[in-house]
VEXBA-394628 format. One line per field, with one value per residue (C-alpha): residue number from 1; y, z, x. Coordinates in Angstrom, 2 decimals, m for minus. Example, Ala and Ser with C-alpha at 12.3 -4.5 7.8 and 13.67 -1.06 7.14 Angstrom:
REM residues 2
nr c(1 2) .
py c(m4.50 m1.06) .
pz c(7.80 7.14) .
px c(12.30 13.67) .
//
This chain:
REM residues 406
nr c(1 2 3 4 5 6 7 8 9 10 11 12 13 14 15 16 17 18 19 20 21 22 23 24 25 26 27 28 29 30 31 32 33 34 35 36 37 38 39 40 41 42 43 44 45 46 47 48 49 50 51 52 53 54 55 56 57 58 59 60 61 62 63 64 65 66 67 68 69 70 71 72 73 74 75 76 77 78 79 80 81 82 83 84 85 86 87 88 89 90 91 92 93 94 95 96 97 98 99 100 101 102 103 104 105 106 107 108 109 110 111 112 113 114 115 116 117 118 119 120 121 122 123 124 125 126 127 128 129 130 131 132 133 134 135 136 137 138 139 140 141 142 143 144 145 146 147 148 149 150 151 152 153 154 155 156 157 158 159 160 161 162 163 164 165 166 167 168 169 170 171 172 173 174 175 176 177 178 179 180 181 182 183 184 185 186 187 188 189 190 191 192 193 194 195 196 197 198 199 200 201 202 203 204 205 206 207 208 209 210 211 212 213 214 215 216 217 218 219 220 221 222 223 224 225 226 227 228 229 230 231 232 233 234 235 236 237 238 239 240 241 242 243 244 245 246 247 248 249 250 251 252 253 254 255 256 257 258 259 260 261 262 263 264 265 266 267 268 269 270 271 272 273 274 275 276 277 278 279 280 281 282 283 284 285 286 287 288 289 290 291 292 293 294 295 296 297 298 299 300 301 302 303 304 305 306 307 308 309 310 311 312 313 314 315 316 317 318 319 320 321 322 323 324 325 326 327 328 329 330 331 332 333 334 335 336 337 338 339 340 341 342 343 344 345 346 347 348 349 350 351 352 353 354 355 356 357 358 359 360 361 362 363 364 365 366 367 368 369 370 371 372 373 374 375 376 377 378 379 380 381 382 383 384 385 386 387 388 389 390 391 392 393 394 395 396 397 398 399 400 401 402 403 404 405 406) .
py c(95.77 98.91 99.69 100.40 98.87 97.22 94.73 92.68 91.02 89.29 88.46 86.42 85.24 83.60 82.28 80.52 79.05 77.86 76.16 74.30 73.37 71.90 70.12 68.47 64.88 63.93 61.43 64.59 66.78 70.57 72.12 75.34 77.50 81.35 84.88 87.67 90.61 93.43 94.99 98.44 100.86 105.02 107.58 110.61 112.38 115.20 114.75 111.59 108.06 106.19 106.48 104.61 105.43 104.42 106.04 105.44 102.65 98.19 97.74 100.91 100.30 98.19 96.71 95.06 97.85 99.73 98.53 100.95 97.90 95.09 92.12 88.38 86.60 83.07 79.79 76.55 74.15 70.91 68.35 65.66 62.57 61.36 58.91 59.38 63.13 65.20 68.39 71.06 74.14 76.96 79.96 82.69 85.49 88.51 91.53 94.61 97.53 100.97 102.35 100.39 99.52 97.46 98.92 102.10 105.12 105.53 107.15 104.74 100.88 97.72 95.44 92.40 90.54 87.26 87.05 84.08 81.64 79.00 75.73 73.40 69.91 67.49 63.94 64.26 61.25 63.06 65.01 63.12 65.36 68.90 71.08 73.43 75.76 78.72 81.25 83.89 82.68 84.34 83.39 85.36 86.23 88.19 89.27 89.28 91.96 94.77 93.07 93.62 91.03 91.77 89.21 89.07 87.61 87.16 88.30 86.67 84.13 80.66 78.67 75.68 74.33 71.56 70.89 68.77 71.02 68.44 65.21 67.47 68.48 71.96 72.79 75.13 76.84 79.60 81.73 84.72 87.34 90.06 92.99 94.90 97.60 99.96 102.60 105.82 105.83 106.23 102.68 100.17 96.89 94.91 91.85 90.07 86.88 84.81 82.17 81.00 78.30 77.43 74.69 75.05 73.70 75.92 75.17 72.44 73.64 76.88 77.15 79.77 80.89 82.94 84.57 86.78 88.76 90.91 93.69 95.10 97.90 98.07 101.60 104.68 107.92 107.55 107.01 106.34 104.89 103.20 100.08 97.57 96.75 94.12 92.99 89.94 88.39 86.23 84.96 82.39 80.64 79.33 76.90 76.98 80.46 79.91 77.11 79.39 77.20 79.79 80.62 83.66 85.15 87.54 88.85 90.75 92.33 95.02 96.12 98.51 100.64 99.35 96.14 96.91 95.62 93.09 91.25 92.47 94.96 98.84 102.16 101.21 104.68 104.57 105.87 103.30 105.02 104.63 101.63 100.41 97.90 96.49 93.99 92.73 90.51 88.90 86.34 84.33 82.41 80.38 79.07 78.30 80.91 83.41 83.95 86.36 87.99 90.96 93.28 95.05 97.04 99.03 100.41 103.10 104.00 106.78 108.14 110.51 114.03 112.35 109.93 108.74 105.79 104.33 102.31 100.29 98.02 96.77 93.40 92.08 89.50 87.40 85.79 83.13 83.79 80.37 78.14 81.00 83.92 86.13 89.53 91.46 93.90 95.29 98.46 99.46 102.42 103.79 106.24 107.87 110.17 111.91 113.41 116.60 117.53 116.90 113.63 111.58 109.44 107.43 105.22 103.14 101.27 98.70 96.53 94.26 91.30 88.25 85.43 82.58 79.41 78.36 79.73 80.03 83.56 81.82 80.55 82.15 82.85 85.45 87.81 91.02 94.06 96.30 100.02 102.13 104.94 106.58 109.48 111.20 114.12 117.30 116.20 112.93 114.41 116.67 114.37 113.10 109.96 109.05 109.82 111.17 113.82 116.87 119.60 116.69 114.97 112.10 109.81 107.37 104.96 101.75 99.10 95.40 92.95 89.65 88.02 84.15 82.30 78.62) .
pz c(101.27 103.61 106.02 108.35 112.03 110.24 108.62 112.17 111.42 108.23 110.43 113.12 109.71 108.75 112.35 112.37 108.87 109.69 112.60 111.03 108.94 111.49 112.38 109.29 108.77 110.23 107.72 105.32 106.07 105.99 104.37 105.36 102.95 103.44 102.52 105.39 105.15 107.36 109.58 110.85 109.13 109.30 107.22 107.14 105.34 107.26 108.78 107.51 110.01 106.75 103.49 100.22 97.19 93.69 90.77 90.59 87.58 87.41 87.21 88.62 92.36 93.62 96.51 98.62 101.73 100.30 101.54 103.78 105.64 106.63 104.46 105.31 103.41 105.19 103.16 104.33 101.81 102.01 99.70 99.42 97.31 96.83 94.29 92.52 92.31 93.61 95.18 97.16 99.15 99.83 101.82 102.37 104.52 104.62 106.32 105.65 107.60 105.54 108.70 110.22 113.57 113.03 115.05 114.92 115.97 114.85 111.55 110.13 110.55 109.38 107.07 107.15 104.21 102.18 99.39 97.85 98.81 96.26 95.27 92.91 91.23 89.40 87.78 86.62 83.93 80.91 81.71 83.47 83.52 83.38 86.60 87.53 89.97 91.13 93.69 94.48 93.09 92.05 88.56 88.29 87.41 88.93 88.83 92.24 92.57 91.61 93.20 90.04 88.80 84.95 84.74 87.16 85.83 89.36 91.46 91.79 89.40 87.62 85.48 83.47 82.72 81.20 78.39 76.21 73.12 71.05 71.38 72.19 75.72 74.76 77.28 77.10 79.76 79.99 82.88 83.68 86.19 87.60 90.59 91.36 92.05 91.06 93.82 93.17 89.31 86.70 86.64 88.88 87.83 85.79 83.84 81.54 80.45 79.08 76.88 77.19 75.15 77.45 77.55 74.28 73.39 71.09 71.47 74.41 77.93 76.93 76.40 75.38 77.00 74.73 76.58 74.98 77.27 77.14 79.53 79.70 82.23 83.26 82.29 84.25 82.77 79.08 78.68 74.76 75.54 78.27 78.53 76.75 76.81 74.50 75.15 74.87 76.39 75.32 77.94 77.05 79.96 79.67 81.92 82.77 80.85 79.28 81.58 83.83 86.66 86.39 83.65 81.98 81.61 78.72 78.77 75.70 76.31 74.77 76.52 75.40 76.95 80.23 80.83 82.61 81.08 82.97 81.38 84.98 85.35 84.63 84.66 84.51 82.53 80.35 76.80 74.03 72.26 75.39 74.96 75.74 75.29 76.73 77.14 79.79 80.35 83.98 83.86 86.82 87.47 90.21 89.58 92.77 95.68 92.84 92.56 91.64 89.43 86.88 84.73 81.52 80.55 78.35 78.66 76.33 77.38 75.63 75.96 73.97 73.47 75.51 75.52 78.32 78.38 81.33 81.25 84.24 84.36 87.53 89.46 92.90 93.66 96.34 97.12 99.68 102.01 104.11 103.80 106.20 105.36 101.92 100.92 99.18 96.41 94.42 91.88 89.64 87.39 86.73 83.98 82.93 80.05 79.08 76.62 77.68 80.92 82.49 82.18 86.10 86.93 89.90 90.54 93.60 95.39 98.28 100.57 103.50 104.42 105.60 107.49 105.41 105.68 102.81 100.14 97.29 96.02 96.52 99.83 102.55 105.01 104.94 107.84 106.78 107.42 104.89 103.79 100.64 98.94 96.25 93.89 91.93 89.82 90.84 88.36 90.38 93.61 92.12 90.86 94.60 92.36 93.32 97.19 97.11 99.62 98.35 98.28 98.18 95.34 97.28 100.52 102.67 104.50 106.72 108.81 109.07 107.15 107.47 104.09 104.34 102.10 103.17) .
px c(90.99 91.12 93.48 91.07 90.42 87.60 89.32 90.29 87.37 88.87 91.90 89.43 87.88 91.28 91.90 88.51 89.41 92.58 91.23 88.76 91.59 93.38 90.31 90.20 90.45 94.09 94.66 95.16 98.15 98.33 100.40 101.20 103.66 104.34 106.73 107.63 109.92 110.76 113.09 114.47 116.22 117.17 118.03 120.29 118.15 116.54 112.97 113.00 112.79 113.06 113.61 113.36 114.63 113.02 111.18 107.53 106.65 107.07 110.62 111.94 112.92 115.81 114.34 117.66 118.17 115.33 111.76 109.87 106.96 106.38 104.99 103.66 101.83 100.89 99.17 96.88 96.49 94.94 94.67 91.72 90.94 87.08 86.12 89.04 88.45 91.55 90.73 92.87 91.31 93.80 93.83 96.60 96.11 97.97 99.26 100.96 101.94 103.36 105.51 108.45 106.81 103.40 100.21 102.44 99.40 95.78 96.90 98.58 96.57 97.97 95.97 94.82 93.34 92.52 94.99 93.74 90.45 90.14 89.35 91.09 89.93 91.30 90.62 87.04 86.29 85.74 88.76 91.53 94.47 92.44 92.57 89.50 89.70 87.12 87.80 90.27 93.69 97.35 98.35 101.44 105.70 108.45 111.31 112.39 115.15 112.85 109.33 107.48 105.10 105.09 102.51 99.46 96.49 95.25 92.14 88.52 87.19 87.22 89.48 90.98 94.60 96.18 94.64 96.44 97.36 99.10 101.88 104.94 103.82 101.90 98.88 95.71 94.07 91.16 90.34 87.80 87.94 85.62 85.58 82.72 84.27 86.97 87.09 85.62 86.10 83.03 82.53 81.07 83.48 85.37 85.54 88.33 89.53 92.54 93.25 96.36 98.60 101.86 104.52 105.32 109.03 110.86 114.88 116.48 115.62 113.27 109.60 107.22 104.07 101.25 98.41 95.71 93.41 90.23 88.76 85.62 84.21 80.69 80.34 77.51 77.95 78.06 81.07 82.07 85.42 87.32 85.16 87.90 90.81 93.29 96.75 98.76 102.11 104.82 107.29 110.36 111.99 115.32 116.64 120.51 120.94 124.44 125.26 125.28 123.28 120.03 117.42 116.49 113.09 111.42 108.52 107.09 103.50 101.03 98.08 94.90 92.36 91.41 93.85 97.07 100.57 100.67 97.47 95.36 92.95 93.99 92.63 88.65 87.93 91.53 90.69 90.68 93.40 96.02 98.27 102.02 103.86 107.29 110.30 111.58 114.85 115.73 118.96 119.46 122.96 124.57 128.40 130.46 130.19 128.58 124.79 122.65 120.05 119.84 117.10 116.96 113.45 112.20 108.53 106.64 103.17 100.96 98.03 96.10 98.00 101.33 103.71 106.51 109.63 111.05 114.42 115.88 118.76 120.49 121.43 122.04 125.18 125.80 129.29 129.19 131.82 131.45 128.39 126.31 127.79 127.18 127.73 125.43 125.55 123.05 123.47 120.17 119.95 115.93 115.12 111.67 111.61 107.84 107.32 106.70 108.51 112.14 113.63 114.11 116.71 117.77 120.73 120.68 123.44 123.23 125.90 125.88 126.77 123.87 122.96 121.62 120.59 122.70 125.34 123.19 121.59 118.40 118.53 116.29 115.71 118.31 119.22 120.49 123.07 123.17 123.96 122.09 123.11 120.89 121.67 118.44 118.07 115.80 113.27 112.79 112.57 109.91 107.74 105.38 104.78 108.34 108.19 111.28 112.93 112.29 114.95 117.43 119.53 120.85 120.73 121.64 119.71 121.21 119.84 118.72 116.26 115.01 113.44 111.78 110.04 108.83) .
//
């Protein structure tokens, strides 16, 4: 996708699709499911409208009080039976503007886009329980507070899940991916593929997800390396994390060569000899008028002739004042260390208080007041990666925020 004014065409696209959805058969609902986010905000930093404050990397900006666009993503599903065949076709649309104010002048354009297109079946009769699907589809994992999917096996392709993997409840699935294009680099696309075995019950309440996954580039230019790429995940989630009323996810991973960390596609032309490799622990808990949600990760990545580690830990709380009423805190600390170079650091603190539809940490929509400080070293301000204010070691940004998901 482009933000360019070409891309209205893909928003008529979607409207014509969702009305022929509409005109579907009116015996089958629609269901229509979607996530928006955005608001106003200002800075005392100087020259700047607006300001966010994070180091560049997954896992390294605290996002509560500190998102710079707007964001909507917007889903029509519909679900059909035939012959005892169960199918669903799904489409999400969605838009994104970089500045506060959508539509904002001719140099900076929102964008429009099909986020997933995709068709899923189930209840063939040599397969009963086994769901295919082809299309464009999200297979992915967050953690929320930092709006980092460390696993995102998503993108254009075809796929099977549930496979019955043995009498304690384990499944199988196997999916392939490709894009023909990779934006200016040396090569002219992509494809990889996962196998994954998930469901599988290793202590009361927690089970373990393994997924292996292969890249390869189709390569012009003669290039020796940076065609493939190898990694692998394992996740565990835990459901009421020390009775705690949450869960608790970890995610160990390794990627090679041209697949990213997070099992999708990377750096077409990476060298075989980059890796990295990471953990990653998110607890969630709810008890009484307490929620919230926290992050610990550790990241090394190298490449040939360099190396670099990044660190983050932080967590946002919500205390429910009355059944509509929370207050907000969230305090993350970001850390990247190369090898070569000066260290960059960033702590990040946000309050306010918020509108909800409901006491829990969970419960959106949530409308938001809310004030962020952020304190960063000269090396992070420095590095453009980060976006930073340069000439400046701290700021302050305040302002308002409305976050739905339905």
């Amino acid at each position: 996708m482009q933000r360019t004014r070409g891309s209205r065409p893909v928003l008529r696209l979607a409207a014509a699709a969702a009305l022929a959805f509409c005109a579907a058969d009116a015996a089958h609902a629609v269901d229509w499911s979607g996530y928006f986010r955005g608001g106003p905000a200002i800075t005392n930093v100087d020259g700047q409208s607006r300001q966010c404050y994070g180091l560049a990397g997954p896992g390294l900006k605290y996002r509560l009080g500190n998102e710079c666009d707007f964001y909507g993503e917007f889903q029509l599903a519909q679900a059909f039976k035939a012959d005892g065949v169960d199918y669903n076709a799904v489409l999400m649309t969605n838009f994104y503007s970089p500045a506060t104010e959508t539509n904002k002048s001719a140099n900076v354009d929102d964008n429009f886009g099909i986020e997933q297109a995709y068709v899923e079946m189930k209840g063939f009769d040599f397969a009963p329980g086994v769901l295919f699907w082809m299309g464009k589809r999200r297979d992915r994992d967050d953690v929320h507070i930092v709006d980092t999917f460390f696993t995102n096996m998503s993108g254009v392709g075809a796929g099977v899940e549930g496979i019955g993997a043995g009498g304690n409840g384990m499944k199988f699935g196997f999916s392939g991916y490709k894009t023909d294009d990779n934006s200016g680099s040396t090569t002219n696309g992509e494809a990889r593929v996962h196998a994954q075995l998930y469901d599988i019950p290793v202590n009361p309440g927690g089970k373990l997800r393994l997924v292996g996954s292969y890249s390869h580039g189709d390569s012009h230019g003669g290039l020796a390396k940076g065609e493939q790429g190898w990694g692998a995940t394992l996740e565990h989630v835990q459901e009421n994390f020390l009775g705690l009323g949450g869960g608790n996810h970890v995610w160990l991973q390794y990627a090679s060569g041209s697949l990213d960390l997070n099992q999708g596609f990377g750096n077409p032309a990476a060298d075989t000899d980059s890796d990295g490799w990471r953990i990653v622990d998110s607890p969630t808990f709810q008890v009484g008028a307490w929620g919230g949600q926290g992050i610990v990760l550790y990241q090394h990545n190298k490449v040939p002739g360099t190396s670099s580690d990044q660190y983050s830990i932080g967590g946002r709380v919500s205390y429910a004042i009355s059944k509509n009423i929370k207050w907000l805190t969230e305090i993350g600390y970001a850390q990247k260390n190369p090898a070569q170079g000066s260290s960059e650091n960033l702590t990040k603190i946000t309050l306010g208080p918020a509108l909800s539809s409901g006491p829990d940490f969970w419960k959106r929509p949530e409308l938001r007041l809310y004030v962020t400080w952020a304190d960063f070293n000269e090396a992070a301000a420095l590095d453009p990666a980060n976006g930073l204010p340069a000439g400046k070691t701290n700021g302050v940004s305040y302002g308002a925020q409305v976050e739905i998901w339905f």
